[in-house]
VEXBAVO-835994 format. One record per atom (N, C-alpha, C, O): residue number from 1; chain; x, y, z. Coordinates in nm, 2 decimals, padded with zeros to 4 digits. Layout:
# residues N
<NUM; A; <X; Y; Z>>
...
This chain:
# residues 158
<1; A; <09.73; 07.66; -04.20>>
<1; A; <09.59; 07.62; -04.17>>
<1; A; <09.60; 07.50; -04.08>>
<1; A; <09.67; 07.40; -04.12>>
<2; A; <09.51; 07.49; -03.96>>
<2; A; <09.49; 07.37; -03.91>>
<2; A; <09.38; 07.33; -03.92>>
<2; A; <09.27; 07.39; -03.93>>
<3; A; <09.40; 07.18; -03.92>>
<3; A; <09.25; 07.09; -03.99>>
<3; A; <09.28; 06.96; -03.90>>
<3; A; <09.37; 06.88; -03.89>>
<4; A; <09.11; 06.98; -03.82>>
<4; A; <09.13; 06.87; -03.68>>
<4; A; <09.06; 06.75; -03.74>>
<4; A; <09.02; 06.75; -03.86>>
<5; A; <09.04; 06.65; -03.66>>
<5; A; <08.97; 06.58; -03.73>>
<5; A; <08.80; 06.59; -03.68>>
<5; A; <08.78; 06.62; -03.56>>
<6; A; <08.73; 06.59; -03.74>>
<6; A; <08.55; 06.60; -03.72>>
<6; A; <08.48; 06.52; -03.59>>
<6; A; <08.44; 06.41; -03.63>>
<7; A; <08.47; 06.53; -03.53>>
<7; A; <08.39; 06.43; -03.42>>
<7; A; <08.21; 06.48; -03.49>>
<7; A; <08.16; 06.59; -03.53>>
<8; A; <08.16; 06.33; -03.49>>
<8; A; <08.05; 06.35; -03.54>>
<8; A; <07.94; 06.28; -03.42>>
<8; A; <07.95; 06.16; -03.40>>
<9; A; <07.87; 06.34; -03.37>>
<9; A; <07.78; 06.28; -03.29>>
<9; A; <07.67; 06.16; -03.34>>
<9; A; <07.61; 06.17; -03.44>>
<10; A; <07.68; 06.07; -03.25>>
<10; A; <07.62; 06.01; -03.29>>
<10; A; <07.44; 05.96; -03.23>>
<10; A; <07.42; 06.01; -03.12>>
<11; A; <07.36; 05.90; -03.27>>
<11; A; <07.20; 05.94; -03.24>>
<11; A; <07.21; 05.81; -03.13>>
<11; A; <07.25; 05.70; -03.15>>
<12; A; <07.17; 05.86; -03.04>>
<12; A; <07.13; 05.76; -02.90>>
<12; A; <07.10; 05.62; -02.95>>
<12; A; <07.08; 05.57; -03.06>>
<13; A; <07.11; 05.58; -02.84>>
<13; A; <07.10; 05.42; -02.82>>
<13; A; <06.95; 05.37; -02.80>>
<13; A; <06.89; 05.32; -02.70>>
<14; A; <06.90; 05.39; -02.92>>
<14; A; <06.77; 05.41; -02.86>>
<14; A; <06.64; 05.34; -02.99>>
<14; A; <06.68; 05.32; -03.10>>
<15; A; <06.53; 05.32; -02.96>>
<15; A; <06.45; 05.33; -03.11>>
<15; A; <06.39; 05.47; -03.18>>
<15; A; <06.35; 05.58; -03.14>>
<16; A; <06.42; 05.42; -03.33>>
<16; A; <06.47; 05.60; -03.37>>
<16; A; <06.35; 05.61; -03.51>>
<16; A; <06.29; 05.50; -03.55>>
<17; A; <06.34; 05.69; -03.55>>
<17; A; <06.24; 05.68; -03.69>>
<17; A; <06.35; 05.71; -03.80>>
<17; A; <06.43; 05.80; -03.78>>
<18; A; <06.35; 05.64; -03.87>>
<18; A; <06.46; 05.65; -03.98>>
<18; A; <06.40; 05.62; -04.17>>
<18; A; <06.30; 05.57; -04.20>>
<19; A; <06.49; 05.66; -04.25>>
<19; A; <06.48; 05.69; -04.41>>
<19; A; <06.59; 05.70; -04.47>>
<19; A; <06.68; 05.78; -04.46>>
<20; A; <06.58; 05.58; -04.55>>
<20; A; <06.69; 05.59; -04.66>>
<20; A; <06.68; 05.71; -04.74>>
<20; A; <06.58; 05.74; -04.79>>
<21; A; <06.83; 05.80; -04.77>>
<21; A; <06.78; 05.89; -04.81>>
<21; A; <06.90; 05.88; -04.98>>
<21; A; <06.91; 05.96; -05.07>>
<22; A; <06.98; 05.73; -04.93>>
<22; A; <07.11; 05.74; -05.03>>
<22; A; <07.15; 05.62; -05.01>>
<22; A; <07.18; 05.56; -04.90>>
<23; A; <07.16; 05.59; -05.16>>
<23; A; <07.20; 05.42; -05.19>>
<23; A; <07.38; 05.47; -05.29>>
<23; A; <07.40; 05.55; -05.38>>
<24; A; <07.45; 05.39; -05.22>>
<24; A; <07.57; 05.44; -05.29>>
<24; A; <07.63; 05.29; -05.34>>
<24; A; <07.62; 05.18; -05.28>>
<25; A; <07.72; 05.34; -05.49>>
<25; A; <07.72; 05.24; -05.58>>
<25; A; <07.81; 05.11; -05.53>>
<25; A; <07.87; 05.11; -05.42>>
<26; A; <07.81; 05.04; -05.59>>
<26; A; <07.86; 04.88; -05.56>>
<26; A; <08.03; 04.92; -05.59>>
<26; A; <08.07; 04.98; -05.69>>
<27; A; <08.10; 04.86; -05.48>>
<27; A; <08.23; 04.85; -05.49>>
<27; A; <08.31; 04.76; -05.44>>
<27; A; <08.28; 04.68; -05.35>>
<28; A; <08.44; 04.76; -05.51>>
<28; A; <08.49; 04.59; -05.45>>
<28; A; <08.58; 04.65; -05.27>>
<28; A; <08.67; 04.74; -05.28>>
<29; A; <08.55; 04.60; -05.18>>
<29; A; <08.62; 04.65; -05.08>>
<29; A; <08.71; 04.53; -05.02>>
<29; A; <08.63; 04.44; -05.01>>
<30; A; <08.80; 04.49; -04.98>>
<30; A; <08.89; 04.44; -04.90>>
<30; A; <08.84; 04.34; -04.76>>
<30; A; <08.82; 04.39; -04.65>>
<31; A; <08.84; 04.26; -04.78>>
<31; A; <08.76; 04.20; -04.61>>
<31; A; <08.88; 04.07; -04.59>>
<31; A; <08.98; 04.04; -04.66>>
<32; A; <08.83; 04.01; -04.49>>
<32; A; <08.92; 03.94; -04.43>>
<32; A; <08.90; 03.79; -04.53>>
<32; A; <08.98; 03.69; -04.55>>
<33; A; <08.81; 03.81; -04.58>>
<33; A; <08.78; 03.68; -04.67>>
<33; A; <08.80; 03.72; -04.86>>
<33; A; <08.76; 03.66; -04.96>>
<34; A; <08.89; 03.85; -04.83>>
<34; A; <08.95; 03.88; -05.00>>
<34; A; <08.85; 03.98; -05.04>>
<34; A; <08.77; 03.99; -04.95>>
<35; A; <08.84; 04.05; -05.16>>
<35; A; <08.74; 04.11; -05.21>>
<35; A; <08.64; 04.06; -05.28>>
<35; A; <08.63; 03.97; -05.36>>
<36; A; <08.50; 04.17; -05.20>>
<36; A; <08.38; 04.13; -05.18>>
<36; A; <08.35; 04.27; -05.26>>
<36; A; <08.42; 04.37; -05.28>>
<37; A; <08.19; 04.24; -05.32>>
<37; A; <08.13; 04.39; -05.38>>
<37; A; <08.05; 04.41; -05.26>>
<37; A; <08.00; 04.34; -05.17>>
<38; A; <08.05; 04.53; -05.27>>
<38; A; <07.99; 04.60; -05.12>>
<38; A; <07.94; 04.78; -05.14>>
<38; A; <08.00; 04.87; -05.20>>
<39; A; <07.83; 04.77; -05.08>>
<39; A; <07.76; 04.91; -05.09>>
<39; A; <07.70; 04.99; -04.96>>
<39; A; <07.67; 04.96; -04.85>>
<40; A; <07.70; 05.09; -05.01>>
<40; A; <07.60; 05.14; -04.86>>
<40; A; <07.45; 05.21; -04.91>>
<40; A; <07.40; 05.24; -05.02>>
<41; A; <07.40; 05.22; -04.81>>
<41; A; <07.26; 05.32; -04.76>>
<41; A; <07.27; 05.37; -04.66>>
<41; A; <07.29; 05.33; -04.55>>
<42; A; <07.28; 05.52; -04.72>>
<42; A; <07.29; 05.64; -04.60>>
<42; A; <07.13; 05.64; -04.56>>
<42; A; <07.03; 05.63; -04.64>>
<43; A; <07.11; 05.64; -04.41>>
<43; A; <06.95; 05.62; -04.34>>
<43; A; <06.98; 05.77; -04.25>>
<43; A; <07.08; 05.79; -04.17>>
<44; A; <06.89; 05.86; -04.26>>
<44; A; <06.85; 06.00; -04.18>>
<44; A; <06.75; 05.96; -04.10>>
<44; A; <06.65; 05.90; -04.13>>
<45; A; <06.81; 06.03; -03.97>>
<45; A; <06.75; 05.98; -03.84>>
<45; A; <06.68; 06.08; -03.87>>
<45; A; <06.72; 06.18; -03.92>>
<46; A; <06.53; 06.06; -03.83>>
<46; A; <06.43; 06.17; -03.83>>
<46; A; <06.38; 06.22; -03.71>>
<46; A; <06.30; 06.32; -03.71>>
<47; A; <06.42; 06.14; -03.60>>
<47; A; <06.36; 06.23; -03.47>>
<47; A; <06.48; 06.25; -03.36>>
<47; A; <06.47; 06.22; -03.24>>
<48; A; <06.60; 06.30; -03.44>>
<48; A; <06.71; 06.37; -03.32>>
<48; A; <06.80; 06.42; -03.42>>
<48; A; <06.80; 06.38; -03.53>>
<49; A; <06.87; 06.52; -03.36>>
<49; A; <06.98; 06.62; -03.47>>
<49; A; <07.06; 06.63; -03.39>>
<49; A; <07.02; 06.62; -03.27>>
<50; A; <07.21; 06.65; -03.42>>
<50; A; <07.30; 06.68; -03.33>>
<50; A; <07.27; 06.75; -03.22>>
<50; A; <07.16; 06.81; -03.22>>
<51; A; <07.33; 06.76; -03.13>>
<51; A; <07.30; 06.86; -02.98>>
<51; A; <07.31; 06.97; -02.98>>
<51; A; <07.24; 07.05; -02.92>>
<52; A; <07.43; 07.00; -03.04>>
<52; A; <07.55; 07.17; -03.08>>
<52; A; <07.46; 07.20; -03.18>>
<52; A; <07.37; 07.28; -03.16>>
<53; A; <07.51; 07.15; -03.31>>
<53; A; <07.49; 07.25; -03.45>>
<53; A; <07.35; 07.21; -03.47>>
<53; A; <07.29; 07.31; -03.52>>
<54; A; <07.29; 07.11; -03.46>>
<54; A; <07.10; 07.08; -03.48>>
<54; A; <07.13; 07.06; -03.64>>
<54; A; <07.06; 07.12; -03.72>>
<55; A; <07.24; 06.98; -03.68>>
<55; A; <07.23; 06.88; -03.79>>
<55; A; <07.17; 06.81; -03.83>>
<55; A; <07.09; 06.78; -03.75>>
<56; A; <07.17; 06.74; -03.93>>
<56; A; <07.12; 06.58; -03.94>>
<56; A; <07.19; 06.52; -03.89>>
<56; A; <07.31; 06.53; -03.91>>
<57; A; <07.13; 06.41; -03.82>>
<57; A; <07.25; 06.27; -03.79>>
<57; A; <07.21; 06.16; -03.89>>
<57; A; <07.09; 06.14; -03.92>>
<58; A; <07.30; 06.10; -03.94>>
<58; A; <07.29; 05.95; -03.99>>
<58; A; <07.37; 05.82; -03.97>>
<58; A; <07.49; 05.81; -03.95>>
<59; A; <07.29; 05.74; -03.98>>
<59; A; <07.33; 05.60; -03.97>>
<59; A; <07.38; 05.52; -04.15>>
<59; A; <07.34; 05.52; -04.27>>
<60; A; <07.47; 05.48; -04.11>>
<60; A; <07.50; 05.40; -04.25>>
<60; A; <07.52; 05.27; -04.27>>
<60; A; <07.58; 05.23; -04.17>>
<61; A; <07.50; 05.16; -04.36>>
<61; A; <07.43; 05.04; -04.35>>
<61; A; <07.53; 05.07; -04.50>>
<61; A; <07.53; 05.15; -04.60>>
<62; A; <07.65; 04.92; -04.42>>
<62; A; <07.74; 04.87; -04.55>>
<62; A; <07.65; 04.70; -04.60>>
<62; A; <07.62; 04.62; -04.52>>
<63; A; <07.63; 04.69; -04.68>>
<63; A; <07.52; 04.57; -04.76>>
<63; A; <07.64; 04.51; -04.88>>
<63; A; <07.73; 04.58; -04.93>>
<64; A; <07.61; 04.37; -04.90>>
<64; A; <07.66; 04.31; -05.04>>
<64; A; <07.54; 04.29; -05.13>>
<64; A; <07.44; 04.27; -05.06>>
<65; A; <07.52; 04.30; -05.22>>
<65; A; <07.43; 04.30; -05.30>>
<65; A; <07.35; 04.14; -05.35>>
<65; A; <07.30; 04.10; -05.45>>
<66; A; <07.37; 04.09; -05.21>>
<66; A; <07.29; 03.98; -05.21>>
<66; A; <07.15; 03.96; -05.17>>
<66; A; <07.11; 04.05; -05.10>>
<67; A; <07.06; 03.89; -05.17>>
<67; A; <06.91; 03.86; -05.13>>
<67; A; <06.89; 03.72; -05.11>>
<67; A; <06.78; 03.67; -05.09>>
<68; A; <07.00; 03.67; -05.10>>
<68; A; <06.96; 03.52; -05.06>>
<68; A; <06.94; 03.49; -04.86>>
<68; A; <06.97; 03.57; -04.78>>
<69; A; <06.89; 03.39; -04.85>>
<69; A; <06.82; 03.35; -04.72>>
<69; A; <06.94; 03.44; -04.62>>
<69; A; <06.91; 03.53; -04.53>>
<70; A; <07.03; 03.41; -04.65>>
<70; A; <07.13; 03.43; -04.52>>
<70; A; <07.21; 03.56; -04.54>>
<70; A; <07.29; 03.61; -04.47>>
<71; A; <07.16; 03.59; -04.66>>
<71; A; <07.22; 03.76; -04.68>>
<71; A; <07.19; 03.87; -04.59>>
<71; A; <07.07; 03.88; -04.56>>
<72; A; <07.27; 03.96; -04.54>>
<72; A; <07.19; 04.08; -04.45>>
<72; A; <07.11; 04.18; -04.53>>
<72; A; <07.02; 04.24; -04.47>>
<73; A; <07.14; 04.19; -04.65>>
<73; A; <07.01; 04.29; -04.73>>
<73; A; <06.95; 04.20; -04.74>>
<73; A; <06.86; 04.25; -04.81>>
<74; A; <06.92; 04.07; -04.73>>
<74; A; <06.83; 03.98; -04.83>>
<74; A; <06.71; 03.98; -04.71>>
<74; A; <06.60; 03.99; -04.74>>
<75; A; <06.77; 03.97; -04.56>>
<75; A; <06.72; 03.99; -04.45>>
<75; A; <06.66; 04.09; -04.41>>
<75; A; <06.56; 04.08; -04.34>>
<76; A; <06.72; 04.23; -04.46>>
<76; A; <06.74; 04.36; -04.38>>
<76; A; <06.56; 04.40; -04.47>>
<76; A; <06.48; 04.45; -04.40>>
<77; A; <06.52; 04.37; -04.66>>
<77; A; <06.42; 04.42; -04.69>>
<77; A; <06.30; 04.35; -04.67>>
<77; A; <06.19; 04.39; -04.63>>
<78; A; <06.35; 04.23; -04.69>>
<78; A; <06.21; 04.09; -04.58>>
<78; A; <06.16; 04.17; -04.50>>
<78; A; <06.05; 04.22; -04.52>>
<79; A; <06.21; 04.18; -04.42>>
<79; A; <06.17; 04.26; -04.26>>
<79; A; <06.07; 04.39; -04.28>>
<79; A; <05.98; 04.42; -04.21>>
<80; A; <06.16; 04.47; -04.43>>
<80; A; <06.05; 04.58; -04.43>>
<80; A; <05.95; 04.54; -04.53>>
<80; A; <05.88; 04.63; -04.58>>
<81; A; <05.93; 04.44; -04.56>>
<81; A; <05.82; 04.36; -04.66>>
<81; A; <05.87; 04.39; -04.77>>
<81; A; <05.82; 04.50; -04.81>>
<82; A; <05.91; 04.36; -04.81>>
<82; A; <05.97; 04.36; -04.99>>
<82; A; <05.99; 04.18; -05.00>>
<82; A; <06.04; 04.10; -04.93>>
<83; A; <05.90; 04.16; -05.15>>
<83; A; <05.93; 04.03; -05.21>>
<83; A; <06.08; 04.02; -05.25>>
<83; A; <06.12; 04.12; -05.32>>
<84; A; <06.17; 03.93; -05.22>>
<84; A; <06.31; 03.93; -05.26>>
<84; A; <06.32; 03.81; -05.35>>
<84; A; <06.43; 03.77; -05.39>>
<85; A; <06.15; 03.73; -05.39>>
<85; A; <06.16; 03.66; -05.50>>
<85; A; <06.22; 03.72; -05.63>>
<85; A; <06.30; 03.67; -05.70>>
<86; A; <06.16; 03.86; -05.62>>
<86; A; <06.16; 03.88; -05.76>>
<86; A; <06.27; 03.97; -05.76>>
<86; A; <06.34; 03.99; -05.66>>
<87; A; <06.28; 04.05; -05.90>>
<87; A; <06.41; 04.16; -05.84>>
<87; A; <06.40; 04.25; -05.76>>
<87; A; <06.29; 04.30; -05.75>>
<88; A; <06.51; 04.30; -05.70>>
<88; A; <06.47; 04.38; -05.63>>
<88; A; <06.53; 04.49; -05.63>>
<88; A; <06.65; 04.47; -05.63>>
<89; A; <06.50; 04.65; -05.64>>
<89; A; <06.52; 04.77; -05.71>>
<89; A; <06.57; 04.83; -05.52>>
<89; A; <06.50; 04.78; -05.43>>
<90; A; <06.65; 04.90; -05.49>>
<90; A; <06.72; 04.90; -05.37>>
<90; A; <06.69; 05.06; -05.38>>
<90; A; <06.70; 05.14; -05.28>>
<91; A; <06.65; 05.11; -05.51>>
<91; A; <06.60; 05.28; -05.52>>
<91; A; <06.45; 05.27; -05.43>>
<91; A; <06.41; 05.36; -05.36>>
<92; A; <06.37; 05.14; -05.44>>
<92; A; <06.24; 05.16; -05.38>>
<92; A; <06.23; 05.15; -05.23>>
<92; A; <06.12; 05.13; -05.16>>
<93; A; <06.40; 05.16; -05.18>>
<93; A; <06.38; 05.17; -05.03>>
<93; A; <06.41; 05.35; -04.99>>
<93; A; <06.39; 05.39; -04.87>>
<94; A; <06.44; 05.41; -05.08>>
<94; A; <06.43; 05.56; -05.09>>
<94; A; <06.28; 05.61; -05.07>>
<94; A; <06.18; 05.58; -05.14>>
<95; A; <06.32; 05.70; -04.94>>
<95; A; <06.22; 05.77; -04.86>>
<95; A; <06.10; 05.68; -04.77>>
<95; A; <05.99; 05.73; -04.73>>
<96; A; <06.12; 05.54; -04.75>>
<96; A; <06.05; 05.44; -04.72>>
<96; A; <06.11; 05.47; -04.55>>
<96; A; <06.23; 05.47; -04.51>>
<97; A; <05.99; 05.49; -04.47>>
<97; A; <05.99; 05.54; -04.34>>
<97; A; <06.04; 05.41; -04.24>>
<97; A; <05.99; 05.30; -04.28>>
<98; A; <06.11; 05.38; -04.13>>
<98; A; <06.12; 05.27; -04.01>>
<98; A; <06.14; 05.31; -03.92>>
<98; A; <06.18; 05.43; -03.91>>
<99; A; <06.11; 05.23; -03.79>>
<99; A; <06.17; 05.26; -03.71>>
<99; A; <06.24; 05.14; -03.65>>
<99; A; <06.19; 05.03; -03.67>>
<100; A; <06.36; 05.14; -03.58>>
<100; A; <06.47; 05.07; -03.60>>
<100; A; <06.52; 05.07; -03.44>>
<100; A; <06.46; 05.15; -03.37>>
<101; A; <06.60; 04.99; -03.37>>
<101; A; <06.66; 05.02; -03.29>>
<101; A; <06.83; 05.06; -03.30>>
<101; A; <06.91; 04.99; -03.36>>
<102; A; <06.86; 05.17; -03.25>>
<102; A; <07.01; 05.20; -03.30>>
<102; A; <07.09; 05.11; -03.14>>
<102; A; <07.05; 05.09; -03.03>>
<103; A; <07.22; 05.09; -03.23>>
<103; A; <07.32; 05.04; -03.13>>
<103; A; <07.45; 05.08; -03.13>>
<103; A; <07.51; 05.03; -03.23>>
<104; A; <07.53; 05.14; -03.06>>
<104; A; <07.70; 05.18; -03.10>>
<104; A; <07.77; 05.04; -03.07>>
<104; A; <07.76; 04.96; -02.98>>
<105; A; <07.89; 05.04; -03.24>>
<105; A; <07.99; 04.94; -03.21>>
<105; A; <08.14; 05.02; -03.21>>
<105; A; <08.16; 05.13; -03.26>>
<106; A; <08.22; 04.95; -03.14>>
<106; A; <08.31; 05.02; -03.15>>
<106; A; <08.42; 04.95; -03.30>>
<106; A; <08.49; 04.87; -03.24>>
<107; A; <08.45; 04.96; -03.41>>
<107; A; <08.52; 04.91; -03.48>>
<107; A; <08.72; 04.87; -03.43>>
<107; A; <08.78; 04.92; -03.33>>
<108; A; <08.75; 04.81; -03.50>>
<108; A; <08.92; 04.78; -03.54>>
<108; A; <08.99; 04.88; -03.51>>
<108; A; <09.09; 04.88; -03.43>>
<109; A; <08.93; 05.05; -03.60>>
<109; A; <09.00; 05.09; -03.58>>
<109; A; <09.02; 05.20; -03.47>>
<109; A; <09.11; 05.29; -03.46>>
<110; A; <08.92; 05.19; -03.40>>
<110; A; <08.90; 05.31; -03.25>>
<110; A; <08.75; 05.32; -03.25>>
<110; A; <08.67; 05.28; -03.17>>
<111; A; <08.73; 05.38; -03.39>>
<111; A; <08.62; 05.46; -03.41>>
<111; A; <08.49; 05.41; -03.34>>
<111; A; <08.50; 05.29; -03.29>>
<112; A; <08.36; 05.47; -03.32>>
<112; A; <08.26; 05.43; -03.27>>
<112; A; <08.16; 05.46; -03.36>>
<112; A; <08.16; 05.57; -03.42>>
<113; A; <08.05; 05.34; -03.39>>
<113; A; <07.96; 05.42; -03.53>>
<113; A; <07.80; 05.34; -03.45>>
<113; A; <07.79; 05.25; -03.37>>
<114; A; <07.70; 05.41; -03.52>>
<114; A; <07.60; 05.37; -03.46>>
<114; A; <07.49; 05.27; -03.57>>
<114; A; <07.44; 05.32; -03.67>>
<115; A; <07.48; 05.16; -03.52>>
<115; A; <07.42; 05.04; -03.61>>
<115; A; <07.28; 04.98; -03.60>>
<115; A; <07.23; 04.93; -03.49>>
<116; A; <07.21; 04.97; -03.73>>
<116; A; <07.07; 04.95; -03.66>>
<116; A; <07.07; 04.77; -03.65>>
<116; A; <07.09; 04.68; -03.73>>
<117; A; <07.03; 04.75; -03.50>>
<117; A; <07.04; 04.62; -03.45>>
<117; A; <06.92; 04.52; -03.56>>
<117; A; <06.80; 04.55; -03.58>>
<118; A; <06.98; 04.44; -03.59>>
<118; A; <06.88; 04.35; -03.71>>
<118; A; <06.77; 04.30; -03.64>>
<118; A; <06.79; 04.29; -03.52>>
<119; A; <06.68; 04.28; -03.68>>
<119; A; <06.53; 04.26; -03.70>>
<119; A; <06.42; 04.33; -03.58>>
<119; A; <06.32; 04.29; -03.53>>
<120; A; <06.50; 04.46; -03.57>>
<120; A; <06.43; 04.55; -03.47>>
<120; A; <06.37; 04.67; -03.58>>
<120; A; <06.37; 04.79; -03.54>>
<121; A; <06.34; 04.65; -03.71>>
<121; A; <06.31; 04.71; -03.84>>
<121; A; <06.17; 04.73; -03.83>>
<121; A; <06.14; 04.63; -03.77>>
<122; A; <06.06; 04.80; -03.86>>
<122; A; <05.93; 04.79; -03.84>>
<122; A; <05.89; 04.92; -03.95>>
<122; A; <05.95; 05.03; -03.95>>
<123; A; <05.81; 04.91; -04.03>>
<123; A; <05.73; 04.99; -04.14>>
<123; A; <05.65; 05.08; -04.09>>
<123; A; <05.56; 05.03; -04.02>>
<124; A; <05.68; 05.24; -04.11>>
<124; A; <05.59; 05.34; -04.03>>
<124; A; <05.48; 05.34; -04.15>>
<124; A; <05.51; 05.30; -04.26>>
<125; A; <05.38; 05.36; -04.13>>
<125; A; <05.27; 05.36; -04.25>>
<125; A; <05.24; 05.48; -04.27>>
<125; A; <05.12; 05.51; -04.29>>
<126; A; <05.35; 05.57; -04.26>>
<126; A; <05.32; 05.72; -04.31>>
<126; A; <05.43; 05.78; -04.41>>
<126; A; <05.55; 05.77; -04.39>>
<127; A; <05.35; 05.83; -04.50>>
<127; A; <05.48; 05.91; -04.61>>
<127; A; <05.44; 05.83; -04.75>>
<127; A; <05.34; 05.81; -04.81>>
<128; A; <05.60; 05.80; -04.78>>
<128; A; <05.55; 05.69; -04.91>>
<128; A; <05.51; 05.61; -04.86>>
<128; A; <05.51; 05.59; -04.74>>
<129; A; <05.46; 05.54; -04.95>>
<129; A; <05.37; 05.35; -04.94>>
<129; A; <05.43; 05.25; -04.87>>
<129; A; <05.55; 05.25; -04.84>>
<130; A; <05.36; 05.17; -04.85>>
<130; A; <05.41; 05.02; -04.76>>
<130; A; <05.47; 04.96; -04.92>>
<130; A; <05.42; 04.99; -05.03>>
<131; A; <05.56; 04.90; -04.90>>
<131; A; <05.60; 04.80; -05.00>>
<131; A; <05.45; 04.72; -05.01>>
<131; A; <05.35; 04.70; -04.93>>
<132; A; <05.49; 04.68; -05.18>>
<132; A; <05.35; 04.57; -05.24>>
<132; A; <05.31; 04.50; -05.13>>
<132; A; <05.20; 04.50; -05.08>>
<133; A; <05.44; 04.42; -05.04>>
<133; A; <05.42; 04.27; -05.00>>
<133; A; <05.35; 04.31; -04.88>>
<133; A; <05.25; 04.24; -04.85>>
<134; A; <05.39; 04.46; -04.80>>
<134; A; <05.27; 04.45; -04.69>>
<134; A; <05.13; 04.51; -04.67>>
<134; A; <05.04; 04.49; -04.58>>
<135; A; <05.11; 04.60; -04.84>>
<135; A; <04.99; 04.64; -04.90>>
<135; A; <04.89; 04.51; -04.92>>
<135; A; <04.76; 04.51; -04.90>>
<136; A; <04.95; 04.40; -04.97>>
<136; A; <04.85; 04.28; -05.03>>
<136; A; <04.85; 04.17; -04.89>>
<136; A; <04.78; 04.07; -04.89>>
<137; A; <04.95; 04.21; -04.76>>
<137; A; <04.87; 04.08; -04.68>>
<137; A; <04.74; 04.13; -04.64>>
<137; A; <04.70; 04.24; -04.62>>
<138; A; <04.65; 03.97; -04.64>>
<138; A; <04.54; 03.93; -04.57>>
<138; A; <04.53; 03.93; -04.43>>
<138; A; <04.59; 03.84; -04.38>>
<139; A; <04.45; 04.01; -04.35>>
<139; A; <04.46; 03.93; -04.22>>
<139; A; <04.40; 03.75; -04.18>>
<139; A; <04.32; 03.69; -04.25>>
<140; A; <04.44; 03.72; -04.12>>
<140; A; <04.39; 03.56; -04.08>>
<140; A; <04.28; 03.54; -04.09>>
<140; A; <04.25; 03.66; -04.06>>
<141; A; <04.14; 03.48; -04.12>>
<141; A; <04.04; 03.43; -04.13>>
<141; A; <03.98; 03.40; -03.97>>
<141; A; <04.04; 03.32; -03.90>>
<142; A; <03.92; 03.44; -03.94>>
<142; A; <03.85; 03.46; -03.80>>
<142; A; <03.86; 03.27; -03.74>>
<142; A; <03.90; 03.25; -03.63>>
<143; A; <03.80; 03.15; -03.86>>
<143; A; <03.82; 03.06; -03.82>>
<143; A; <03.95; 02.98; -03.76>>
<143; A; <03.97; 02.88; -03.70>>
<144; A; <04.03; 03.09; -03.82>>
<144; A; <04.19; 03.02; -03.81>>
<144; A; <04.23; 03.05; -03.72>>
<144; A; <04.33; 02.97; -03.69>>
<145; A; <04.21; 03.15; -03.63>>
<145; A; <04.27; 03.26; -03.55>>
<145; A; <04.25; 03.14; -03.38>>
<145; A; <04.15; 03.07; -03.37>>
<146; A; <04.33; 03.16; -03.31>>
<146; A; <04.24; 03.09; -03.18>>
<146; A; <04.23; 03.20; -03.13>>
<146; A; <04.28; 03.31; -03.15>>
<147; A; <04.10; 03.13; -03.02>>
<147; A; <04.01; 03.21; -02.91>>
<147; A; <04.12; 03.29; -02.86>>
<147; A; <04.25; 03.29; -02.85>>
<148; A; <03.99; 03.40; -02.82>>
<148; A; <04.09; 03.48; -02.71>>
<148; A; <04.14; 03.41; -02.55>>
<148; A; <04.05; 03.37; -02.48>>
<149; A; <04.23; 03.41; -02.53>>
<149; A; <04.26; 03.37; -02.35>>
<149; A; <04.22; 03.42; -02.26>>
<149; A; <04.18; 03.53; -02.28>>
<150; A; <04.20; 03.35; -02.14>>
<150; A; <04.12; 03.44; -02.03>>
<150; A; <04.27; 03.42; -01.99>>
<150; A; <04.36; 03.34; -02.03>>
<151; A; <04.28; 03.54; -01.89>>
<151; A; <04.45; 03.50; -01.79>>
<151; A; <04.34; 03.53; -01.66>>
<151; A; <04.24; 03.60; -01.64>>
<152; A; <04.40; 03.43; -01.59>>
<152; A; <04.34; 03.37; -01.42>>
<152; A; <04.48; 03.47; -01.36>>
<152; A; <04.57; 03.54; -01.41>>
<153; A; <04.43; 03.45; -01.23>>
<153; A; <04.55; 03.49; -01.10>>
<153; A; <04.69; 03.39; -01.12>>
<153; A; <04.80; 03.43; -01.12>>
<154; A; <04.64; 03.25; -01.15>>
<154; A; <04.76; 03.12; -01.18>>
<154; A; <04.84; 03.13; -01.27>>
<154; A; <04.94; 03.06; -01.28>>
<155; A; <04.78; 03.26; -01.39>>
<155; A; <04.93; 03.29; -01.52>>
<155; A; <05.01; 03.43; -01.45>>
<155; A; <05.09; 03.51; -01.50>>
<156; A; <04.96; 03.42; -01.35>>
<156; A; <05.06; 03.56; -01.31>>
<156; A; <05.20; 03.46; -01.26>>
<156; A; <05.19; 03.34; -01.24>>
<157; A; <05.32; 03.53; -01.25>>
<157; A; <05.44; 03.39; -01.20>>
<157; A; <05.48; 03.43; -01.07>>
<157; A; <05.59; 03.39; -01.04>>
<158; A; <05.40; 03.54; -00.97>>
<158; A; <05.45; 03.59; -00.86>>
<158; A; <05.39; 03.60; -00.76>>
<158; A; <05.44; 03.65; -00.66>>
């Protein structure tokens, strides 16, 4: 029997609508700074499928199970409005809609994988719910807000 290895296509370089569809458990993995606990979220691209077989494609998002200021999940749920005061349940990002910008890197070891570029994250308001934090904002108070701008011919720069 021969067994090649899988070439998996990957979803354009592009802004994509995406969903976590799979949180996978905490493990100690190997890094250049010793072992770290580390997990993933498989994210299903929802508006492109392979070219050939008309698969799903996905993106996957390796995270430490941190939420502090400088953490990349602590970062990555902020963005999609989740309070990271309190605890935070990583199941309530399951089926929660974005759209994202994707970017290919090439890794260490050849491979090429496709990555969603940080704070290019935006909440679709369709499907499940907005997280609490973006259901309860207020908009600005009309007094708070400044005037509208007039733009003249002189804010043009050409």
């Amino acid at each position: 029997m021969l067994i090649e290895k899988k070439q998996y296509e990957l979803p354009t370089e592009d802004i994509h609508t995406l969903t976590a569809v799979d949180i996978g458990e905490v493990k100690k993995v190997q890094t250049q700074y010793g072992a770290k606990d580390k997990f993933t979220i498989k994210f299903e691209v929802l508006d492109q499928k392979d070219s050939k077989t008309d698969e799903t494609l996905y993106v996957f998002g390796n995270f430490s199970p941190s939420l502090g200021d400088k953490a990349v999940l602590g970062k990555f749920v902020r963005r999609l409005g989740f309070d990271t005061a309190q605890p935070f349940d990583t199941d309530d990002l399951l089926g929660l809609k974005f759209s994202a910008m994707l970017t290919h890197n090439q890794s260490s070891n050849g491979n090429t994988y496709a990555n969603i570029v940080p704070g290019t994250e935006k909440v679709i308001r369709q499907g499940k719910s907005a997280p609490a934090a973006v259901k309860t904002a207020k908009p600005l108070e009309s007094d708070t807000c400044p005037k509208k701008a007039v733009m003249t011919d002189d804010d043009i720069p050409f």
